[in-house]
MOPAC internal coordinates of N, CA, C and O (Angstrom, degrees):
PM7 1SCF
backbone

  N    0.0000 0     0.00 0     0.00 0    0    0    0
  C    1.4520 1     0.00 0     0.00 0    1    0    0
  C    1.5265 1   108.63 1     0.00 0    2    1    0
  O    1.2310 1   121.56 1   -61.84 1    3    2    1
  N    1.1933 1   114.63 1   118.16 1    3    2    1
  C    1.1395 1   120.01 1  -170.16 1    5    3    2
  C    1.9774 1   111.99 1  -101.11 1    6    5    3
  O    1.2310 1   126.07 1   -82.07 1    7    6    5
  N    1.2670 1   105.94 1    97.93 1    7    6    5
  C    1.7914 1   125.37 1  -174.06 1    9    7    6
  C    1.2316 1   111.11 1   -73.10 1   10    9    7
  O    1.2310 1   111.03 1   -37.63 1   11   10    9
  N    1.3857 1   134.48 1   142.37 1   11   10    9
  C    1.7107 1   120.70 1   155.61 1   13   11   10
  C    1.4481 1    87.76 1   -95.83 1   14   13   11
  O    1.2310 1   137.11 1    13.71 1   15   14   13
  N    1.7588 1    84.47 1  -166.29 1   15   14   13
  C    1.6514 1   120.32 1  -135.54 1   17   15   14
  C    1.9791 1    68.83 1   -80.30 1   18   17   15
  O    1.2310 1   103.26 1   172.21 1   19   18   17
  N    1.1118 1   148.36 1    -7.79 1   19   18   17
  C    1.6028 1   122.43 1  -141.62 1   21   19   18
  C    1.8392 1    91.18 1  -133.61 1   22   21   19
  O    1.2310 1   124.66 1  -161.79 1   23   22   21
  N    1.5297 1   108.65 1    18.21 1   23   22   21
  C    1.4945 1   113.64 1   175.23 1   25   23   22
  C    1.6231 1   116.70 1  -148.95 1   26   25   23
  O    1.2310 1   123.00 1   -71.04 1   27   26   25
  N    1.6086 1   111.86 1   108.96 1   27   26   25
  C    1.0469 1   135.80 1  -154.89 1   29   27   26
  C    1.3901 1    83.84 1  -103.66 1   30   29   27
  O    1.2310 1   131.90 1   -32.57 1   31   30   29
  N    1.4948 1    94.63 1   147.43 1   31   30   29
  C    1.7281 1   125.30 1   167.76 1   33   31   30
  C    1.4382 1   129.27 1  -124.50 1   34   33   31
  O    1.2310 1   124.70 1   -81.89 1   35   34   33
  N    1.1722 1   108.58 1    98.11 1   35   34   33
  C    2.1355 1   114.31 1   158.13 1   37   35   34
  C    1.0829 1   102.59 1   -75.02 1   38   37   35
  O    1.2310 1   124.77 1   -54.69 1   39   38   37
  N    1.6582 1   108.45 1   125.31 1   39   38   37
  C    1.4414 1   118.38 1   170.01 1   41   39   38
  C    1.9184 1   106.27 1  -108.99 1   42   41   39
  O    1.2310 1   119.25 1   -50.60 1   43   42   41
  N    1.1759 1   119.04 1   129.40 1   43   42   41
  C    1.3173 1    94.24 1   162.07 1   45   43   42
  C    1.8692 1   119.14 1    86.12 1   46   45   43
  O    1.2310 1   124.04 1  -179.84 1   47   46   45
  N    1.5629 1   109.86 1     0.16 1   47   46   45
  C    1.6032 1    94.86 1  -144.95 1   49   47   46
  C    1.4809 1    96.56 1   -73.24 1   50   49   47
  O    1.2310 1   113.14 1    -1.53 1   51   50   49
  N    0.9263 1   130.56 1   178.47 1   51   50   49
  C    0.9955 1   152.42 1  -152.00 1   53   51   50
  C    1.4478 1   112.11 1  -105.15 1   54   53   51
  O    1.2310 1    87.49 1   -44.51 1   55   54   53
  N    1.5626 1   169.44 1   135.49 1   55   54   53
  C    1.1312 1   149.57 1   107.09 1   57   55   54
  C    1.5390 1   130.89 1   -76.17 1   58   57   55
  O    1.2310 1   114.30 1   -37.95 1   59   58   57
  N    1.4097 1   128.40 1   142.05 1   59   58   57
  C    1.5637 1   116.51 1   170.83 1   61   59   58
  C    1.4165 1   123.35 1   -95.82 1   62   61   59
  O    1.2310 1   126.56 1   177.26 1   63   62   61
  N    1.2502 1   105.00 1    -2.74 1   63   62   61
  C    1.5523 1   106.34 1  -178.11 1   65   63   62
  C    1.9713 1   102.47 1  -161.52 1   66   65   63
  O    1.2310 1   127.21 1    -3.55 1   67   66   65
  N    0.6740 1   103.74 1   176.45 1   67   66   65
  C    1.9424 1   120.12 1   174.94 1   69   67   66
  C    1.6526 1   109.20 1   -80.35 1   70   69   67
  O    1.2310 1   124.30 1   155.04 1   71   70   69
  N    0.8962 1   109.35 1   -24.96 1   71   70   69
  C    1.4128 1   120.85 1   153.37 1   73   71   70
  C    1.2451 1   133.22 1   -72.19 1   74   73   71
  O    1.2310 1   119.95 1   129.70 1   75   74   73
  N    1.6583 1   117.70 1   -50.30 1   75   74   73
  C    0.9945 1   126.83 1   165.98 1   77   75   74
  C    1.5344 1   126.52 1   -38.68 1   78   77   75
  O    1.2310 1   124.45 1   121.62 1   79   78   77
  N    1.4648 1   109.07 1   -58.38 1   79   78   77
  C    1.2981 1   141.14 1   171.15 1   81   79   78
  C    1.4435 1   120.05 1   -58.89 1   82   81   79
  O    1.2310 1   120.95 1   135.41 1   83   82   81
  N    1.5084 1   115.79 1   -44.59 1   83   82   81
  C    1.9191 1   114.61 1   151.97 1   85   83   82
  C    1.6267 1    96.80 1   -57.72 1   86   85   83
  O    1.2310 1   119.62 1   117.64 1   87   86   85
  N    1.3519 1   118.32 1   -62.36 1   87   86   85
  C    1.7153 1    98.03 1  -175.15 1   89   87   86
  C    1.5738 1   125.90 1   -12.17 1   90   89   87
  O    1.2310 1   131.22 1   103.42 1   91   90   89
  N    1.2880 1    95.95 1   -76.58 1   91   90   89
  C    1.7645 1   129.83 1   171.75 1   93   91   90
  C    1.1059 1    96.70 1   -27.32 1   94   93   91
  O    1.2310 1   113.74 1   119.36 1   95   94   93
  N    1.3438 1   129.45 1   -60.64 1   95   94   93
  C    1.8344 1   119.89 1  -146.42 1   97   95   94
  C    1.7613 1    81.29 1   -96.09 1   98   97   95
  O    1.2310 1   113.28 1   129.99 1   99   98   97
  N    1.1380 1   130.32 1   -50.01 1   99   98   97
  C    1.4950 1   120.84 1  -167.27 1  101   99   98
  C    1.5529 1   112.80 1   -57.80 1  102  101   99
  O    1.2310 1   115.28 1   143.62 1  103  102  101
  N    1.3742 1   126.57 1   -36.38 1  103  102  101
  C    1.5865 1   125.13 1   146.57 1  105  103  102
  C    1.6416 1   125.53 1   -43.99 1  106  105  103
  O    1.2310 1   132.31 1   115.31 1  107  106  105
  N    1.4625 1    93.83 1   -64.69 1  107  106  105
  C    1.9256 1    92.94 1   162.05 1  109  107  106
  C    1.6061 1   106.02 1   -39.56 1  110  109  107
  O    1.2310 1   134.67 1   115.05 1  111  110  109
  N    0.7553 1    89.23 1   -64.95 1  111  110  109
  C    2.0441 1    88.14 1  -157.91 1  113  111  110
  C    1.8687 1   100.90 1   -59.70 1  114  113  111
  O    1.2310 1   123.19 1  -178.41 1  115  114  113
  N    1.3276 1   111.49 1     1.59 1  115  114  113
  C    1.8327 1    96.43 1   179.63 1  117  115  114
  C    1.5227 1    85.00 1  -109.57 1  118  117  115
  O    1.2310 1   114.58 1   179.07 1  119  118  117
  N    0.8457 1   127.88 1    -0.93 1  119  118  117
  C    1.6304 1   115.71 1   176.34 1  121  119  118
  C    1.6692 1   121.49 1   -77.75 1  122  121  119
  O    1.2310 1   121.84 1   -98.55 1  123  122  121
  N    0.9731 1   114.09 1    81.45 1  123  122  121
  C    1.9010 1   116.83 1  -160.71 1  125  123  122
  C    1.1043 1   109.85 1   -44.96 1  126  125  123
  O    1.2310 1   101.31 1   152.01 1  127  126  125
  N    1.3833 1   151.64 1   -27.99 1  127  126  125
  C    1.1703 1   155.68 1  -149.07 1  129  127  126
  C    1.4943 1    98.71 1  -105.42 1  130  129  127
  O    1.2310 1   117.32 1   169.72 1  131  130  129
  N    1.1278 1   122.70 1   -10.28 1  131  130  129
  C    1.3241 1   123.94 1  -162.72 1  133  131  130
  C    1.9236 1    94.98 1  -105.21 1  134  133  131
  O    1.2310 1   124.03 1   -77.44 1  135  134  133
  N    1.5641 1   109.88 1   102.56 1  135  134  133
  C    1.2735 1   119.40 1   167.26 1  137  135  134
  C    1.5314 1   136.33 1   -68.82 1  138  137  135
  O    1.2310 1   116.65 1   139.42 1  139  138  137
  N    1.6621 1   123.96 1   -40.58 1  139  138  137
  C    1.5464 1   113.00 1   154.38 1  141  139  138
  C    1.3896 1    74.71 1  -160.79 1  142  141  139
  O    1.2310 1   134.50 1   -14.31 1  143  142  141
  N    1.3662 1    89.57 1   165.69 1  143  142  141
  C    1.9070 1   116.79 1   159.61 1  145  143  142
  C    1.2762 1   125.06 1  -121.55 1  146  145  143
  O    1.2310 1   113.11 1   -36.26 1  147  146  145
  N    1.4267 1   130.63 1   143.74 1  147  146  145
  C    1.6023 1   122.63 1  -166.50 1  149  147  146
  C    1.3613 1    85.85 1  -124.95 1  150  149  147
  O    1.2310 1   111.74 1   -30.91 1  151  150  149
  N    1.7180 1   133.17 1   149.09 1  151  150  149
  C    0.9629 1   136.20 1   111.37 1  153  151  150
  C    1.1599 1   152.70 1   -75.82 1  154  153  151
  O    1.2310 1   116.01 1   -75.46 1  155  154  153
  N    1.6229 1   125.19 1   104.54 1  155  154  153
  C    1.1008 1   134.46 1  -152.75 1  157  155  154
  C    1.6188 1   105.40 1  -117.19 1  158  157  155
  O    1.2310 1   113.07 1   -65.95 1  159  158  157
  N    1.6532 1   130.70 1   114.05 1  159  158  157
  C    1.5067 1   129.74 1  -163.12 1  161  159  158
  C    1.5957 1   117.50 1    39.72 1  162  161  159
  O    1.2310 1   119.26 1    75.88 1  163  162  161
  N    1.5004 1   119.02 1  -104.12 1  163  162  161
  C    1.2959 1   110.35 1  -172.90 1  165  163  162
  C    1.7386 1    98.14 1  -119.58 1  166  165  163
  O    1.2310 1   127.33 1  -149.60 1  167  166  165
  N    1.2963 1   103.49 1    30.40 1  167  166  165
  C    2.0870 1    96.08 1  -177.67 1  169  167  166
  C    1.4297 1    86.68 1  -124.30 1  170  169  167
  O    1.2310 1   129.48 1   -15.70 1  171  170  169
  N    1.3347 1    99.32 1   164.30 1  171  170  169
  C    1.7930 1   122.91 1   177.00 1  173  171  170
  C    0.8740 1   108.16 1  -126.02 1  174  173  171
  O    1.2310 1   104.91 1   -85.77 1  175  174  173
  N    1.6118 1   145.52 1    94.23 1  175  174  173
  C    1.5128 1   151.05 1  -171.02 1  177  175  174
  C    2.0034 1    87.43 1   -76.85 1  178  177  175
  O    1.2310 1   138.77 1   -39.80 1  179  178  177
  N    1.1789 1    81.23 1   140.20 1  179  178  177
  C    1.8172 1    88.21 1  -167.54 1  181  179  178
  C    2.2942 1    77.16 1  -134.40 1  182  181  179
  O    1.2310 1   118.62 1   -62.78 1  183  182  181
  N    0.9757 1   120.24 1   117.22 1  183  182  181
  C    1.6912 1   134.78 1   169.36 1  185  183  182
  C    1.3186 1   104.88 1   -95.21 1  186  185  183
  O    1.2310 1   109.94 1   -64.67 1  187  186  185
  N    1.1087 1   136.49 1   115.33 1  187  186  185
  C    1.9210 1   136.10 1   141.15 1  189  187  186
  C    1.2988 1    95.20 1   -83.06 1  190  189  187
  O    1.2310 1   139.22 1   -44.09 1  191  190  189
  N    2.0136 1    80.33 1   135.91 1  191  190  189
  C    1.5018 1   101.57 1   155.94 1  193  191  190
  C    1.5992 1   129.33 1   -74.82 1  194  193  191
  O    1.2310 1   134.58 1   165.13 1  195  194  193
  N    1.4389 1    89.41 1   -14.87 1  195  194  193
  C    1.3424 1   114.98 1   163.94 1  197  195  194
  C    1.2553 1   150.43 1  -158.22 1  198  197  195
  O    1.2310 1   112.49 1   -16.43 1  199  198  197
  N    1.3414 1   131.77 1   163.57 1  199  198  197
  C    1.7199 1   104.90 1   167.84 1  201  199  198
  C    1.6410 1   123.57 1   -23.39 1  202  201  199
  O    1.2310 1   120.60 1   -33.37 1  203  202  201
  N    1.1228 1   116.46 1   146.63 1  203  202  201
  C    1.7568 1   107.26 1   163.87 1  205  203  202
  C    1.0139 1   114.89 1   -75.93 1  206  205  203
  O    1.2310 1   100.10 1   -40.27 1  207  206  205
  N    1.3124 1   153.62 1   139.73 1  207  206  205
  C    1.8313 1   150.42 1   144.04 1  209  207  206
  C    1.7417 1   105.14 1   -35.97 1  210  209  207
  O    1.2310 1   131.51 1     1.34 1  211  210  209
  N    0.9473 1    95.38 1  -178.66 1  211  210  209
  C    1.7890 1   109.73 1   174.23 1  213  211  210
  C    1.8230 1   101.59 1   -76.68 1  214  213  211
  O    1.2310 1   111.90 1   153.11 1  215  214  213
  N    1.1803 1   132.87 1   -26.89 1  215  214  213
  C    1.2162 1   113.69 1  -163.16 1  217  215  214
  C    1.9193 1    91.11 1  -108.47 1  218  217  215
  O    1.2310 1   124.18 1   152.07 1  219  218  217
  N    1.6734 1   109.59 1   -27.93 1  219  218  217
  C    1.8050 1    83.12 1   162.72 1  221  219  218
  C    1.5749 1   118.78 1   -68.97 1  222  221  219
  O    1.2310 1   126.05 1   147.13 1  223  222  221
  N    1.4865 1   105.97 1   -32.87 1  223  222  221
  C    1.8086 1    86.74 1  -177.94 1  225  223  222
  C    1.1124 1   128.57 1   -89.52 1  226  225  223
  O    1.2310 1   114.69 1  -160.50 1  227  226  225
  N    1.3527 1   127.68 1    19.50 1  227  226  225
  C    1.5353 1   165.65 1  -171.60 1  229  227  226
  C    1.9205 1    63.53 1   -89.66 1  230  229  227
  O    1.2310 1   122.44 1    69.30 1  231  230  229
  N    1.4748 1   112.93 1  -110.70 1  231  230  229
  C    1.4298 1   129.17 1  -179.75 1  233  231  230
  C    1.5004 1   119.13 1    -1.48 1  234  233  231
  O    1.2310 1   119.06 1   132.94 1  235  234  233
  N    1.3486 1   119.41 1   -47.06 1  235  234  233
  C    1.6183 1   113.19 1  -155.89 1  237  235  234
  C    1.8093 1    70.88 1  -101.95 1  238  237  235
  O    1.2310 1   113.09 1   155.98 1  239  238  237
  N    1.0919 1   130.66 1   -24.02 1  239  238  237
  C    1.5592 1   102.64 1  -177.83 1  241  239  238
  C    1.5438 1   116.26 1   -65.75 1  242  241  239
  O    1.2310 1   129.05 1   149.15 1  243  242  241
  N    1.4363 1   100.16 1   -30.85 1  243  242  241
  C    2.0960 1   102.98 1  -178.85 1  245  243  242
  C    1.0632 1   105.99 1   -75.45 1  246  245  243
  O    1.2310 1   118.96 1   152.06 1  247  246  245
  N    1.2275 1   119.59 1   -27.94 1  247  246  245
  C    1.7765 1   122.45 1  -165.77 1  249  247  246
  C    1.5106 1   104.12 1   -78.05 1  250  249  247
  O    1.2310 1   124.36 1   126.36 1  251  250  249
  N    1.4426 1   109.24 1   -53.64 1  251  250  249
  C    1.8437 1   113.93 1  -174.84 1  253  251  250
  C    1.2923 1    90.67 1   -89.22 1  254  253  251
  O    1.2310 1    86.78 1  -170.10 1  255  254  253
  N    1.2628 1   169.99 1     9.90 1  255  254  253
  C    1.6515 1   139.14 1   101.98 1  257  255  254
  C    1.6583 1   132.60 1   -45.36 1  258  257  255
  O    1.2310 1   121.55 1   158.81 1  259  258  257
  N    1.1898 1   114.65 1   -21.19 1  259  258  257
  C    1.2233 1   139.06 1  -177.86 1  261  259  258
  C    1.7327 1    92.84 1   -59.38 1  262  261  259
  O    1.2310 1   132.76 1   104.44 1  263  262  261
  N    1.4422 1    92.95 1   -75.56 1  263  262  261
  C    1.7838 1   131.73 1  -161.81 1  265  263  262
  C    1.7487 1   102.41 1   -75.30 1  266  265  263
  O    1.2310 1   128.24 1   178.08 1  267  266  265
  N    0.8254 1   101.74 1    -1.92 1  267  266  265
  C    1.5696 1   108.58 1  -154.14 1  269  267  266
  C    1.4863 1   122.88 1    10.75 1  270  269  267
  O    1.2310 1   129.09 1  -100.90 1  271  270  269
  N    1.4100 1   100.08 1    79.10 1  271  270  269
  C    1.7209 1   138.26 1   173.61 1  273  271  270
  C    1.8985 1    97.25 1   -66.22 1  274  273  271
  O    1.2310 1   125.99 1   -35.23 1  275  274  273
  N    0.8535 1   106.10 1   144.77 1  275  274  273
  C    1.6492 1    97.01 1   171.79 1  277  275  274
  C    1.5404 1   103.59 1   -74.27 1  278  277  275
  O    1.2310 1   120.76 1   -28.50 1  279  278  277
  N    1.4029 1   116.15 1   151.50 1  279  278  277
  C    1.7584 1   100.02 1  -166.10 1  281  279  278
  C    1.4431 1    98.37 1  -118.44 1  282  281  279
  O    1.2310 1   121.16 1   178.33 1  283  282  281
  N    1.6776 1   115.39 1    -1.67 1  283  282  281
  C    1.5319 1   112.53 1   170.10 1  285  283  282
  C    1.5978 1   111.63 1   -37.81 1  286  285  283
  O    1.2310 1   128.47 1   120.86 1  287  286  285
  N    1.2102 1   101.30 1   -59.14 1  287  286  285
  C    1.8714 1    96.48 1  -161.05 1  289  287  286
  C    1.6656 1    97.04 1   -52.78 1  290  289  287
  O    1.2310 1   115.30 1   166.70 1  291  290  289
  N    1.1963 1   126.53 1   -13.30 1  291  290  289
  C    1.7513 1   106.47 1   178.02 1  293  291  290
  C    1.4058 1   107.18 1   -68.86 1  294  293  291
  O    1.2310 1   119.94 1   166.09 1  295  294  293
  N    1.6070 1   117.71 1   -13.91 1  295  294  293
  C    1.4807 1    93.78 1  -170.78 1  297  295  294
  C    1.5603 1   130.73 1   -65.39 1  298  297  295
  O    1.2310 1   124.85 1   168.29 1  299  298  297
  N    1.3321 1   108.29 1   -11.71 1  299  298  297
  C    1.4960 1   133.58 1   168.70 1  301  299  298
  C    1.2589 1   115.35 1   -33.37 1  302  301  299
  O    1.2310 1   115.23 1   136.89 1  303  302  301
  N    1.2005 1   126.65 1   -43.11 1  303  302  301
  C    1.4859 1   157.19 1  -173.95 1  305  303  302
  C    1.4081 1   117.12 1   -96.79 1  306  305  303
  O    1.2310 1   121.58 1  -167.24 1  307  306  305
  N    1.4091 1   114.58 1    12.76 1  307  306  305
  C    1.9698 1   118.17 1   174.14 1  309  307  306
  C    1.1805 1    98.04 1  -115.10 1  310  309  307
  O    1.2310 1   109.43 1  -149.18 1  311  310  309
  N    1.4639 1   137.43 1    30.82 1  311  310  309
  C    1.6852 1   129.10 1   164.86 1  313  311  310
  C    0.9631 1   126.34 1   -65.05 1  314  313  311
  O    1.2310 1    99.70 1   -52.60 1  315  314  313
  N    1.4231 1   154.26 1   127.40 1  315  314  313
  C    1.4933 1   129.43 1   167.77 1  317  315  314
  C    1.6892 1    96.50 1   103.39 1  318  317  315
  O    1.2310 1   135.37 1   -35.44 1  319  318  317
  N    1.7076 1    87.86 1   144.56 1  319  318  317
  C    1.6150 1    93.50 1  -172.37 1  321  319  318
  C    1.8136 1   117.45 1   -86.15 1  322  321  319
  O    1.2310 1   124.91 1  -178.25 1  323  322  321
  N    1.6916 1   108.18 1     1.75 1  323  322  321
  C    1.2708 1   108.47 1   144.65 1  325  323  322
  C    1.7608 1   128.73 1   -51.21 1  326  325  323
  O    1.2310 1   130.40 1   155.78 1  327  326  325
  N    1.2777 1    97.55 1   -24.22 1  327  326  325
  C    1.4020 1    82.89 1   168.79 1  329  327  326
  C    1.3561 1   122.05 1  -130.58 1  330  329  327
  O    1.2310 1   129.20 1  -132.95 1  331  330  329
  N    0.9598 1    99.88 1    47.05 1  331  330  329
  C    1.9107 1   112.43 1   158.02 1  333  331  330
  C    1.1256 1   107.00 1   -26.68 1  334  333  331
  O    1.2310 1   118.85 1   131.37 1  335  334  333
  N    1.6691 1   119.80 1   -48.63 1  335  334  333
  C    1.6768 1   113.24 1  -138.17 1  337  335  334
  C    1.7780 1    81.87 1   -81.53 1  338  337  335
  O    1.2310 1   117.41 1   143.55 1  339  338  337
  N    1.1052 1   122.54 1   -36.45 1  339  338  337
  C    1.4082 1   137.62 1   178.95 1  341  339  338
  C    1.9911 1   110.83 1   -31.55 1  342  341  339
  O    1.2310 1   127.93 1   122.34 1  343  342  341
  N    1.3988 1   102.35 1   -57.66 1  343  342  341
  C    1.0296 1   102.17 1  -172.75 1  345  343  342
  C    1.4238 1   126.38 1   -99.26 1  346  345  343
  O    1.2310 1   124.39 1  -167.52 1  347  346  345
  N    1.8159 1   109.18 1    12.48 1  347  346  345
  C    1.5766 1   125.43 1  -148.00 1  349  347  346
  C    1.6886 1    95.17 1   -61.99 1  350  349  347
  O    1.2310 1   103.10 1   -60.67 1  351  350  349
  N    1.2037 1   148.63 1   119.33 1  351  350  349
  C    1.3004 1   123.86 1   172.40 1  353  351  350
  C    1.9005 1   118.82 1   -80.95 1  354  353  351
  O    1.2310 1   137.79 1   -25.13 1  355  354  353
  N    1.1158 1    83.13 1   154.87 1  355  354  353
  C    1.6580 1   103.04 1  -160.24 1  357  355  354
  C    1.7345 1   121.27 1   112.61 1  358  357  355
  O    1.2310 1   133.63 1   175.96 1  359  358  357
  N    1.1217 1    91.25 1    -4.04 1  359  358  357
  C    1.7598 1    96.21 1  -173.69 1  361  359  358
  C    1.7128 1    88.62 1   -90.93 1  362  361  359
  O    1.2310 1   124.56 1   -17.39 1  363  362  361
  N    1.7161 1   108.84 1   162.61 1  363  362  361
  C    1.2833 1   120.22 1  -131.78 1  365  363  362
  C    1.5712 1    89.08 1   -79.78 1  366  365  363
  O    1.2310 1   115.64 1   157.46 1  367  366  365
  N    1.4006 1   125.88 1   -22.54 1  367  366  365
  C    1.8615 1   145.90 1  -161.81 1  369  367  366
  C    1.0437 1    95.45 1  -109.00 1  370  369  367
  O    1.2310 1   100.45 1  -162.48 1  371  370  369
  N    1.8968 1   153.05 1    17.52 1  371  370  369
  C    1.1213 1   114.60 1   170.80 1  373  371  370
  C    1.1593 1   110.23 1   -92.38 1  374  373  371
  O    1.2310 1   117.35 1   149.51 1  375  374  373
  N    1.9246 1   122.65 1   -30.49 1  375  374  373
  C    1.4807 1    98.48 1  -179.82 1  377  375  374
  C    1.4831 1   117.48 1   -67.10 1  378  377  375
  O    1.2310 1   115.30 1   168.04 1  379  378  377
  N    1.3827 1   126.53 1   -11.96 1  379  378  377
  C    1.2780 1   129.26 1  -154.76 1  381  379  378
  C    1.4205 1    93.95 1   -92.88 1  382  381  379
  O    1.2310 1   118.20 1   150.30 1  383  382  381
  N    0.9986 1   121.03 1   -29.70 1  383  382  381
  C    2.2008 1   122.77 1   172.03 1  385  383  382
  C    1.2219 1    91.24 1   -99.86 1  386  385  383
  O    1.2310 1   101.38 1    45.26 1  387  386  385
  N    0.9052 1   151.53 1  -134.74 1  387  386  385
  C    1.3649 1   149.54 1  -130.73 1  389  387  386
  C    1.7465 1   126.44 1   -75.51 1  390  389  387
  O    1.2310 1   120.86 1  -163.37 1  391  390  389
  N    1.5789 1   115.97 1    16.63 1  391  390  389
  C    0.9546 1   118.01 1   165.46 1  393  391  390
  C    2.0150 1   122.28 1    89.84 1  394  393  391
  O    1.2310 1   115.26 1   -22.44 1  395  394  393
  N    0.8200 1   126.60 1   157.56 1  395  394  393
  C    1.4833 1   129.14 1   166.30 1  397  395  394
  C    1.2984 1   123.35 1   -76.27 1  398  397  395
  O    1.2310 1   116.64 1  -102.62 1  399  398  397
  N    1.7181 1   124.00 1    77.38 1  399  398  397
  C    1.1629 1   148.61 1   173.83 1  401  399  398
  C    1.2635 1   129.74 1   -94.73 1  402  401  399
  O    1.2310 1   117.45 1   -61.12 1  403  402  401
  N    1.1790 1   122.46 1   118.88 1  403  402  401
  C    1.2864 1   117.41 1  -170.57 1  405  403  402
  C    1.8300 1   110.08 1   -97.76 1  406  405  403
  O    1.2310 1   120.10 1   180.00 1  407  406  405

C-alpha cells in the first residue's frame, strides 16, 4: 500500500481499558491537522489535511509513543532547518523516527 507523506498509520495499537481507547481518539480529534481516520482490520489510516506545525507534531509524537504507533513515518516532517529541534539527537523520538545513527 502505497501512503503519502499526509497519511499516517496505527497498526495494531494497543488499548488497556475503554477509556483508554476514547483517550486515543479524543487526542486524535484535538489534533487540527488531522482530517479523518478510517479503521480498516488491525490499521488506522490517520489523513492530514496538512503538514503538522511544530506543536501538532510535538502531539502525534506523545500520542504514537504513548500508543506505540511506529513513529518512523513522522520522519517525513524533519525537512528544513525549522526543524532542527525535530531531529536534535538525544531527544526521547529520535531513534524511534529516524533510527540509530551515528
Amino acid at each position: 500500500m502505497l501512503l503519502s507523506s499526509l497519511t499516517l498509520v496505527a497498526t495494531e495499537v494497543v488499548y488497556y481499558s475503554p477509556l483508554d481507547e476514547t483517550a486515543f481518539f479524543q487526542w486524535l480529534d484535538q489534533i487540527s491537522c488531522v482530517a479523518r481516520y478510517e479503521g480498516r482490520g488491525s490499521d488506522l489510516t490517520i489523513s492530514l489535511s496538512r503538514a503538522p506545525d511544530d506543536d501538532e507534531l510535538r502531539e502525534f509524537i506523545a500520542l504514537f509513543h504513548r500508543y506505540g504507533v511506529d513513529m518512523r513515518q513522522l520522519a517525513t516532517f524533519g525537512e528544513g532547518s525549522a526543524r532542527a529541534w525535530f531531529r536534535k539527537r538525544g531527544m526521547f523520538w529520535h531513534d524511534a523516527v529516524f533510527g540509530n545513527v551515528s
